[in-house]
C-alpha positions in Angstrom: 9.7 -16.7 -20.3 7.8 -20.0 -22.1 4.7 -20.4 -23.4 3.9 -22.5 -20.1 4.6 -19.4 -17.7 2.2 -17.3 -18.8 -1.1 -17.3 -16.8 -4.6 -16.7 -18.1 -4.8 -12.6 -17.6 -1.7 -13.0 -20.2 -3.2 -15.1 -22.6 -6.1 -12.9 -23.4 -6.1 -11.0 -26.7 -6.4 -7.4 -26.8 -10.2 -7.4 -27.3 -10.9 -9.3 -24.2 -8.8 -7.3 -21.9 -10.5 -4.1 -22.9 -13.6 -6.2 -21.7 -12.5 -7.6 -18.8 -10.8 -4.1 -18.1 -14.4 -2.6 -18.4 -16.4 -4.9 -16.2 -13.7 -5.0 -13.3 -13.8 -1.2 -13.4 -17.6 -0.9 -13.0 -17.5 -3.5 -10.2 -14.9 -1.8 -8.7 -16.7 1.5 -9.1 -20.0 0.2 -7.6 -18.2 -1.6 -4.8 -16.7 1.2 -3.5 -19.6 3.7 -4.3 -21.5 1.1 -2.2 -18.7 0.3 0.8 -16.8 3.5 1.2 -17.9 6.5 2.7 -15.1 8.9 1.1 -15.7 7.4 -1.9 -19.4 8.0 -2.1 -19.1 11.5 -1.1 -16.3 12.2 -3.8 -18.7 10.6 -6.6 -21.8 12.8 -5.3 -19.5 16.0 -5.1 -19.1 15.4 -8.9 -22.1 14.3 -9.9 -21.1 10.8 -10.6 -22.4 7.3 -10.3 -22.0 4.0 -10.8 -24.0 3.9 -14.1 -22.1 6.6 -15.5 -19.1 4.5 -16.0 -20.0 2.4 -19.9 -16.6 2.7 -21.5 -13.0 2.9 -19.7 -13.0 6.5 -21.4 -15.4 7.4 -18.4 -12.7 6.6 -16.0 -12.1 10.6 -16.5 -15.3 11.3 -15.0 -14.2 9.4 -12.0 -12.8 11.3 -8.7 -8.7 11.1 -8.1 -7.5 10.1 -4.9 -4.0 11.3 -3.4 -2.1 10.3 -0.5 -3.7 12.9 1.5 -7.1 11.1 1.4 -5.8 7.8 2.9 -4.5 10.0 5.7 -7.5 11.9 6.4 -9.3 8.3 7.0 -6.6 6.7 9.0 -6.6 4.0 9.7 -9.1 1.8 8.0 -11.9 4.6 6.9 -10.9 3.4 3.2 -11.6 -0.3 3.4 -14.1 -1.5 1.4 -14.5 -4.9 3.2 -14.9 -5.0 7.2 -12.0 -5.3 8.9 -12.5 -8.9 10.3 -11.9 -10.1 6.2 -8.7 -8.3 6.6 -5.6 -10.6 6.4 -3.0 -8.4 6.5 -2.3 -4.4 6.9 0.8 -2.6 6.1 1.7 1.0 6.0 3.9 3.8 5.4 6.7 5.3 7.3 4.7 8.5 8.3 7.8 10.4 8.8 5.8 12.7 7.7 2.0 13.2 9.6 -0.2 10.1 9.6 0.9 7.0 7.6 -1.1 6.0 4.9 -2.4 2.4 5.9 -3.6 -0.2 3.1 -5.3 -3.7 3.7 -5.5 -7.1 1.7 -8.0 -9.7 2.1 -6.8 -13.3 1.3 -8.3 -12.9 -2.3 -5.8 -9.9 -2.4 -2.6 -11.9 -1.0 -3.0 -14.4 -3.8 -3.4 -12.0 -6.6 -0.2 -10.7 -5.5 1.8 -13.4 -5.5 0.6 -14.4 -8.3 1.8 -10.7 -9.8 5.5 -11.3 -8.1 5.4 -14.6 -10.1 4.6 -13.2 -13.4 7.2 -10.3 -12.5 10.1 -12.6 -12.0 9.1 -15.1 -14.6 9.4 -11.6 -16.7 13.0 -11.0 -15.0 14.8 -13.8 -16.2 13.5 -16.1 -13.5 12.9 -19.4 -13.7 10.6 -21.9 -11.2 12.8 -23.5 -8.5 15.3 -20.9 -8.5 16.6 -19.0 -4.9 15.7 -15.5 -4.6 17.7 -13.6 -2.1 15.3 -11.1 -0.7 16.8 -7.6 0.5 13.6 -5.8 0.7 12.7 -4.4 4.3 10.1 -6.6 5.8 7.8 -4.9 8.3 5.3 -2.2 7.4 7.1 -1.6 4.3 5.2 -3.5 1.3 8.5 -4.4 -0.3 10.0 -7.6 1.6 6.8 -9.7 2.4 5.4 -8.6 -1.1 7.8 -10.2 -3.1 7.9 -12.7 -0.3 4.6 -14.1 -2.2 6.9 -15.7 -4.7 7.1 -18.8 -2.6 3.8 -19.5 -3.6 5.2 -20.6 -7.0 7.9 -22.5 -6.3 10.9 -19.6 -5.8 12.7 -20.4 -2.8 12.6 -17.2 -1.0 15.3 -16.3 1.7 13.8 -13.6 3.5 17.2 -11.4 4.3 16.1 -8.3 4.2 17.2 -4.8 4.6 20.3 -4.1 6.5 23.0 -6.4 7.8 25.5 -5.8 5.1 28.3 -7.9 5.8 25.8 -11.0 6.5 24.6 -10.0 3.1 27.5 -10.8 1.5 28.0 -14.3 3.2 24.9 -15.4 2.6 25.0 -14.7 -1.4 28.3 -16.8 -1.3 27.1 -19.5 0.9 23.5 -19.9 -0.3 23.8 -19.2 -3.6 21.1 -17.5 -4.8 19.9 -16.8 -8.8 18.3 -13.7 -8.0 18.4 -10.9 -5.7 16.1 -8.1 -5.1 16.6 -4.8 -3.3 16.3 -1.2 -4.0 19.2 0.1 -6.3 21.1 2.1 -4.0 20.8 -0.3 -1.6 22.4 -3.3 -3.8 25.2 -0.7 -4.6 25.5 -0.8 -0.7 25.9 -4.8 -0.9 28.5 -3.9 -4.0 30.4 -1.9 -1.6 30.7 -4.2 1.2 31.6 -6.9 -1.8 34.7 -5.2 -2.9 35.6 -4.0 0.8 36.0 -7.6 2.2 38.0 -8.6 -1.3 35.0 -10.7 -2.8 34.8 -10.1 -6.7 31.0 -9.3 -7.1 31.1 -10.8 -10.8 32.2 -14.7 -8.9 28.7 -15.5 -7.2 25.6 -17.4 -8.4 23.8 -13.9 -9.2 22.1 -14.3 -12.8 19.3 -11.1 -12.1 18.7 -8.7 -10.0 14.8 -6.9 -9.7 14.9 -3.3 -8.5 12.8 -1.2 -7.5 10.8 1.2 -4.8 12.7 4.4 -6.0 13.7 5.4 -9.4 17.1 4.6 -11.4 18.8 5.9 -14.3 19.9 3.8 -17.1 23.4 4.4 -16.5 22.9 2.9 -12.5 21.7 0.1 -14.3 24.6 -0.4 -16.2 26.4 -0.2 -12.8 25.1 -2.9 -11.7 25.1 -5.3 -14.4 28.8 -4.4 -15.4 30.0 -4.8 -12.0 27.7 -8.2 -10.1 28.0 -9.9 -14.1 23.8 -10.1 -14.0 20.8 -8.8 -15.6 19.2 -6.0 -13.7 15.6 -5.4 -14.4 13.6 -2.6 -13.0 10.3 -3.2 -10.8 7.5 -1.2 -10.0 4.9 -0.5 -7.5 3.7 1.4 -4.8 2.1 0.4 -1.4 -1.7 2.0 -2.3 -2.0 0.9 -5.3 -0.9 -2.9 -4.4 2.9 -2.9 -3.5 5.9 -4.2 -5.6 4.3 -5.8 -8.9 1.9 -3.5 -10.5 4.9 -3.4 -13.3 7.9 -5.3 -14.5 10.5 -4.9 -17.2 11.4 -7.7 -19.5 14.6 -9.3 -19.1 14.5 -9.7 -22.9 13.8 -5.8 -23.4 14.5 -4.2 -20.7 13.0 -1.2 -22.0 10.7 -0.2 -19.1 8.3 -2.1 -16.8 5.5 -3.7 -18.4 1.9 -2.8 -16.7 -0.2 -5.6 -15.5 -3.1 -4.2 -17.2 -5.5 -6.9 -16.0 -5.3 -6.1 -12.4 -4.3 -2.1 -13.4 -5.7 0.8 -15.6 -2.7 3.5 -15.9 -3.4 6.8 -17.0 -1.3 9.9 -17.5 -2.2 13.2 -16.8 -0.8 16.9 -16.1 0.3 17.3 -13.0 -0.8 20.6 -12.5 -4.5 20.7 -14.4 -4.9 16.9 -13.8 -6.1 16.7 -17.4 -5.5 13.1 -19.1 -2.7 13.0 -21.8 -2.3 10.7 -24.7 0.0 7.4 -24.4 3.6 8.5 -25.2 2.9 12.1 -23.6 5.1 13.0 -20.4 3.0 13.5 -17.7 1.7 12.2 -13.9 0.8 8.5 -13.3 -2.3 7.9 -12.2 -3.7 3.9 -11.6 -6.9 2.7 -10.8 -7.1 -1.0 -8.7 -9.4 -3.3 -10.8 -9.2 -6.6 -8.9 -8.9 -5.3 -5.5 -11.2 -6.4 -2.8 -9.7 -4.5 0.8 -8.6 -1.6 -0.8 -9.9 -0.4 -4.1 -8.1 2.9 -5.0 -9.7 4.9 -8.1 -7.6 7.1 -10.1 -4.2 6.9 -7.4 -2.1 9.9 -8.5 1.1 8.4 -7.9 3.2 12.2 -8.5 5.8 9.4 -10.3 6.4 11.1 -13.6 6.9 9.0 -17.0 4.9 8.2 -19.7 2.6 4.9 -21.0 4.3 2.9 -24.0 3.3 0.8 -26.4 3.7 -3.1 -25.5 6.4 -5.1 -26.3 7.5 -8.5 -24.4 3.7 -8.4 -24.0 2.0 -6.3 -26.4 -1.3 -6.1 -25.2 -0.1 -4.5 -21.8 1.5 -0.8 -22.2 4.7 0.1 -20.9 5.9 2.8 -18.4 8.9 4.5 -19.3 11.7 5.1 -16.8 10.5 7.4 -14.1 12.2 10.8 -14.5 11.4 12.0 -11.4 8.6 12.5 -8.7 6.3 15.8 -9.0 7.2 16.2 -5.3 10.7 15.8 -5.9 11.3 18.3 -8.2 13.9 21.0 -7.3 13.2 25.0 -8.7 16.8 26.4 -8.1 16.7 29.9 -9.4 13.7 29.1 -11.9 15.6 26.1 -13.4 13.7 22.4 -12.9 15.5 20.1 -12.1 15.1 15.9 -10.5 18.2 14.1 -8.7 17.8 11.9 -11.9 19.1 14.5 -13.9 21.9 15.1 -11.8 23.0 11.2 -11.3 22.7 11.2 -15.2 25.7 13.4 -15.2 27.6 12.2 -12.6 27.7 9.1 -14.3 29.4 10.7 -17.4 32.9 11.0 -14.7 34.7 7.7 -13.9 36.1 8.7 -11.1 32.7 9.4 -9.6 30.8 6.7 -7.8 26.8 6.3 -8.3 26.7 7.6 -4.1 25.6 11.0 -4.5 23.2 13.8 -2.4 21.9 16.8 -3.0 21.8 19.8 -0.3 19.0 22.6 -0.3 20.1 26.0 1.5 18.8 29.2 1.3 21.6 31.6 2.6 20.5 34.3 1.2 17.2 35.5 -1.4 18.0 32.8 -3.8 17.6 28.4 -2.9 21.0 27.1 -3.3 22.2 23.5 -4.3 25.1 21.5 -3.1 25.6 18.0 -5.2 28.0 15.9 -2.8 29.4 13.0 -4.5 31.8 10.3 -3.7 35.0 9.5 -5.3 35.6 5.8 -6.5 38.4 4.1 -4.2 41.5 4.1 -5.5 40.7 7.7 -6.9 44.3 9.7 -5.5 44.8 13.6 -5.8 45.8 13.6 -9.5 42.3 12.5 -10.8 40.7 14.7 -8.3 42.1 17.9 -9.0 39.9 19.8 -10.9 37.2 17.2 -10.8 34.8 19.7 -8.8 34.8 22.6 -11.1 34.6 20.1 -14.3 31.0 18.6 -12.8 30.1 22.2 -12.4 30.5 22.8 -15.7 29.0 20.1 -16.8 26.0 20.3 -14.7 25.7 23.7 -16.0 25.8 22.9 -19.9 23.7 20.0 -19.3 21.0 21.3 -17.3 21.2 25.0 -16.8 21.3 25.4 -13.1 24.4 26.7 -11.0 25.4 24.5 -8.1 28.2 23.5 -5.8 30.0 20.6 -6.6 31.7 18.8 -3.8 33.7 15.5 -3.7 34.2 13.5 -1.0 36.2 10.1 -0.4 34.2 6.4 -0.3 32.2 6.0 2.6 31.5 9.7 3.7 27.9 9.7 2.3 25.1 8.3 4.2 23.9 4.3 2.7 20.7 3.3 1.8 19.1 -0.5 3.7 15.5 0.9 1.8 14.8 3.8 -0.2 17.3 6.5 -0.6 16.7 9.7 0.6 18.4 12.6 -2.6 17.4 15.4 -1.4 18.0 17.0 2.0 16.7 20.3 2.3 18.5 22.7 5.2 16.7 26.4 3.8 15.1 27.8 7.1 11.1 27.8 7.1 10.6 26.1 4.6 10.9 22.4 6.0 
């Protein structure tokens, strides 16, 4: 990225972002002290207002809000503008009870794209360039978020999720620079490559910007090794803004940079919900400070990682790579353990491709796991014997759980067109 790319927020030194930081916060605070009912209540519970907040250390005196509280004012009890200055809502599966639903004003729309823009820029992408979107459009914030980047001159064809086969032609006819799309799903599109004879490593591709669940290190190499790109890792999350709060430097590529200007990260335990200092493991928490339809104060996010010191832009801190979500983690006999741990190991077998699950059952007293991975093609019975009871092992000596390894051939496990699901959980009752 040039000199020319980078926008005002960008340019400011350290000094004035911890200013502008500041004053955005305390607007934000009284806005939504002022506009938003839950909000208000939260603050009075505590004994907090508005004037309290006079350095962005006082952030810890603020309220946290959690995915439960967008749910408990569906569906527009958290706006802080009325509804009429709404221009656009999107919203969460709710596979799960209500879906959390989040709204942008015009204001809002802008600032995103103008996020995306500095997130690609960041990528490796250049002005002018086709991206090749593969992010589901719809509810889902991922596909008409990065959509924004036609506002800066990316040509943007909106794919996205789904469609595999069509995928393929269209990267070879269209030829795009860049593609985005969750990580399992691109290794979806890498599947369908090699299954209709196309080397992955022939097209236009130069980057690929993933995101929406996390990766490992070793996926990334995956994918970079096998499409002959640059894969760079994206973050963000539907209440806080959507894809964009972070991006990692194609230059780097040592964890997404946080767009500080618009976002104030924190880290805390997840259990006491006590703050931690930068380069401490914990919970990530963010706080909106630019947001005019939805301003979200301290969003615990349950993504687990911990805030770095800037690099490709030094004034803004990093996140490392997400180990793991709070609510993912798996207790198997007392032992934690995140499906990142697992793929981390599956990665150390060749014959093992990055398609993997991971199967909770409770047939007796104890939780049980069963890690069900796919064989590469081409894999025949002399590279598989034994395989099973060598990932055992190793899954064993590495992480100190006991699980059941099985194998099974290309194809057999479920693909991802949006976020993957790891962990599938059959123990009775506890669903």
């Amino acid at each position: 990225m040039t000199a020319n790319d980078l926008d005002a927020g960008q340019r400011m030194s350290l000094d004035e972002l911890r200013a502008d930081q500041l004053a955005n916060l305390q607007s934000t605070v009284t806005k939504v002290y002022e506009k938003v009912p839950f909000y208000r209540q939260a603050f009075d519970e505590l004994g907090v207002t508005p004037a309290d907040i006079t350095s962005l250390d006082d952030i810890a005196k603020l309220p946290f809000t959690n995915k439960q509280d967008l749910r408990d004012n569906y569906p527009f009890g958290m706006f802080a503008v009325p509804r009429e200055e709404v221009a656009r809502v999107h919203a969460s599966s709710g596979t799960t009870g209500l879906p959390t639903v989040v709204g942008y004003t015009l204001g809002d729309l802008d600032k995103w794209g103008s996020l995306i823009a500095r997130s690609i820029l960041g990528a490796g992408g250049k002005r002018g360039q086709m991206m090749h979107n593969a992010y589901g459009y719809g509810l889902f914030t991922g596909g008409l978020g990065v959509h924004g980047a036609e506002r800066h001159g990316f040509t943007v064809i909106p794919v996205s999720g789904g469609q595999t086969q069509r995928q393929v032609q269209l990267i070879q006819d269209f030829k795009p620079d860049i593609i985005t799309a969750t990580p399992t799903y691109l290794l979806t599109i890498l599947d369908e490559f090699r299954r209709q004879g196309v080397d992955p490593t022939t097209t236009s591709l130069k980057t690929a910007i993933c995101g929406a669940e996390p990766w490992t290190d070793e996926m990334r190499k995956e994918i970079e090794k096998s499409f002959s790109i640059n894969a760079v890792d994206i973050y963000g999350l539907s209440e806080v803004m959507g894809p964009g709060v972070a991006c990692e430097s194609a230059e780097t590529k040592d964890g997404p940079t946080i767009w500080e200007d618009h976002f104030y990260p924190e880290i805390v335990d997840p259990y006491t919900g006590e703050a931690l200092p930068d380069g401490e493991e914990g919970e990530l928490v963010f706080t909106s400070l630019t947001k005019e339809a939805l301003p979200i104060i301290r969003y615990r996010t349950h993504d687990l990682a911990s805030l770095l010191p800037g690099t490709a832009s030094p004034n803004f801190r990093r996140i490392s790579r997400i180990t793991g979500r709070s609510d993912d983690l798996m207790i198997i006999r007392g032992v934690n353990v995140y499906p990142a741990n697992v793929e981390s190991v599956l990665f150390e077998f060749e014959h093992l491709s990055p398609h993997f699950q991971l199967v909770l059952t409770r047939p007796g007293r104890m939780d049980e796991v069963t890690v069900e991975v796919e064989c590469r093609e081409g894999v025949g019975a002399v590279e598989l014997d034994g395989l099973e009871g060598l990932v055992t092992a190793r899954i064993k000596q590495r992480l100190g759980v006991s699980s059941t390894v099985s194998v099974l051939q290309p194809g057999e496990l479920p693909r991802s067109v949006g976020k993957l699901k790891r962990i599938i959980d059959r123990r009775e009752g506890l669903r």
